[in-house]
N, C-alpha and C positions, 0 to 999 in steps of 0.2 A: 068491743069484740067483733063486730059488725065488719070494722073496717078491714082486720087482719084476714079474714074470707073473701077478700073482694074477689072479682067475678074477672078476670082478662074477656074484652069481648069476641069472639071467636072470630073474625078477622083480622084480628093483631095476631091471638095464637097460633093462626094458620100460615101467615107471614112469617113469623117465626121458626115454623118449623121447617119451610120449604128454603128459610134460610140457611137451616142447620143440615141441612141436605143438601146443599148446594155446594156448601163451604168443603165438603172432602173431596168432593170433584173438583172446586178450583183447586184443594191445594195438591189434590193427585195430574195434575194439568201441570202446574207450578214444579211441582218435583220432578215430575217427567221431565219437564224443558229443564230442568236446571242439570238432572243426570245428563240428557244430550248436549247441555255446554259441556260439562266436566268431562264428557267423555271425546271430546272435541278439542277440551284444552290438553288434556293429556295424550291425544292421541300431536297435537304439536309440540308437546315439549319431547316427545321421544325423539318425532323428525331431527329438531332443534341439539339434540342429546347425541344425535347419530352424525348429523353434521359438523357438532363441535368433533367429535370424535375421527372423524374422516379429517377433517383439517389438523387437528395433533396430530395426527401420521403422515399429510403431507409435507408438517412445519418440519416434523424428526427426520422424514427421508431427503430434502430439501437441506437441512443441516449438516447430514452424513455426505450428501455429495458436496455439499463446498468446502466439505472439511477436507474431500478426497483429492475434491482437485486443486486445492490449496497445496497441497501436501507433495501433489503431480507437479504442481507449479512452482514448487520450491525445488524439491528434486530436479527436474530435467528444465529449470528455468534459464540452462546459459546453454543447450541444445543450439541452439540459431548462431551465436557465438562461434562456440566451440565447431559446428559445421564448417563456419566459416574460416576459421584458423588452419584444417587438415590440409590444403592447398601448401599454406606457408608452412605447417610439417613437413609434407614433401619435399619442395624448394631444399630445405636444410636439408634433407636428407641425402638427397640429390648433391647440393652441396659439398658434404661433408664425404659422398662416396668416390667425388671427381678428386677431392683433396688426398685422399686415399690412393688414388689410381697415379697420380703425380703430378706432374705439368709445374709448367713456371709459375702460379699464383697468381697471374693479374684474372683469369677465367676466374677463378674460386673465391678472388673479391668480388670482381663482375657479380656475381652468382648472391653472395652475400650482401651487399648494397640493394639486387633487386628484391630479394627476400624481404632484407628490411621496408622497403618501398609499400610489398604487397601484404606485412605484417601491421602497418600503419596505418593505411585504408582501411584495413578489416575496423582493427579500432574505431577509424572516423566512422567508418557504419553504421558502427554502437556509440555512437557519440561521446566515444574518447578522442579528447586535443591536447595537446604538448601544452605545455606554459613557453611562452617564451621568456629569458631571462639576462641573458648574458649582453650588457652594455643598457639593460632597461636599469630605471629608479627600482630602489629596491622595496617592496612592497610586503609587508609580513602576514597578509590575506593569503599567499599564493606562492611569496618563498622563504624559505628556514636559512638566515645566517650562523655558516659557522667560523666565518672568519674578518677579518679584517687587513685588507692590503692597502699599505700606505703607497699609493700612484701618484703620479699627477698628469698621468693621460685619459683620467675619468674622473669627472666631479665625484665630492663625497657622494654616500651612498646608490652609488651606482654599480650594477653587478659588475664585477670584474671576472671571476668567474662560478661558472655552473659544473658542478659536481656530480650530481645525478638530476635527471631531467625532471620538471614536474608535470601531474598530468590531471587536468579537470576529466568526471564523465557530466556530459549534459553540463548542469549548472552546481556542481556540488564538487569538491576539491577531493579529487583522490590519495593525491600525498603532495606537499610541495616540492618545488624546486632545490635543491642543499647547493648551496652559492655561495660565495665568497664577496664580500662589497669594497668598495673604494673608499679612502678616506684621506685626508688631506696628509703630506707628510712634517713629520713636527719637524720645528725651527729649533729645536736643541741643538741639532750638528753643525747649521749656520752662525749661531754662536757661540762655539767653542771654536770655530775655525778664525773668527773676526779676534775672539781674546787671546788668541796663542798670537797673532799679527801683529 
């Protein structure tokens, strides 16, 4: 019974106690730093919250203008073209007003030749070029056969003639050339002429 009374000797007890004192001041130390992290971290996740937020409005306002001038740039994208052509509207116009007034006609081809001239340029500018066709191999890249002429003043397949012209812009086929080819002429007629003899 002795034992369960035992006696703590008053310097362990006193250790004790100043530990028990001690321990709510570290942990009021401990919370306090831990509030001024927390209050630290949160005070960066707003920045972080305000800045995502400022960026989604620059990505949407950013969007709306490429969508605008996308749109600018579709609409008024042959502008430079089309400025360009008003000269050779003139020209016709001009043209077509001398044709009206009278005269013998060779002015009013004159007139019409140099049109076309200044209507072809424009083109080359924007990097349209003719095909050439008529007496080349006939190539089905660049022109459309709708016919077949038996010659024998052009090897087979070769253009005999061109129908409507064909026209590349830059490197991309805008419509073929519609041509007519050469081909050899058949030997049927030479022998029924040989078996009538």
């Amino acid at each position: 019974m002795g034992e369960t009374n035992k006696k703590v000797p008053d310097g362990v007890e006193m250790e004790e106690r100043e530990k028990s004192a001690s321990e709510p001041a570290e942990v009021s130390t401990e919370l306090e730093t831990l509030r001024r992290e927390l209050a630290a971290k949160e005070l960066e996740a707003k920045q972080y919250y305000e800045r995502f937020l400022r960026q989604a409005a620059e990505l949407d306002n950013f969007k709306k203008r490429a969508a605008k001038e996308r749109e600018e740039s579709l609409r008024y994208g042959n502008e430079s073209l089309i400025r360009d052509l008003l000269p050779v509207l003139d020209n016709l116009e001009r043209a077509v007003a001398y044709a009206e007034g009278g005269g013998n006609g060779r002015p009013l081809l004159d007139g019409v030749q140099m049109t076309l001239r200044s209507f072809l340029d424009v083109l080359g500018k924007h990097g349209v070029r003719q095909i050439t066709a008529k007496g080349e191999l006939f190539d089905p890249r660049k022109h459309e056969a709708i016919a077949q002429v038996e010659t024998e003043e052009l090897p087979p397949n070769r253009v005999v003639e061109e129908h409507h012209k064909g026209y590349f812009l830059l490197d991309r086929l805008l419509r073929p050339a519609l041509v007519s080819t050469a081909k050899a002429p058949t030997k049927n007629s030479d022998n029924e002429d040989e078996g009538e003899g």
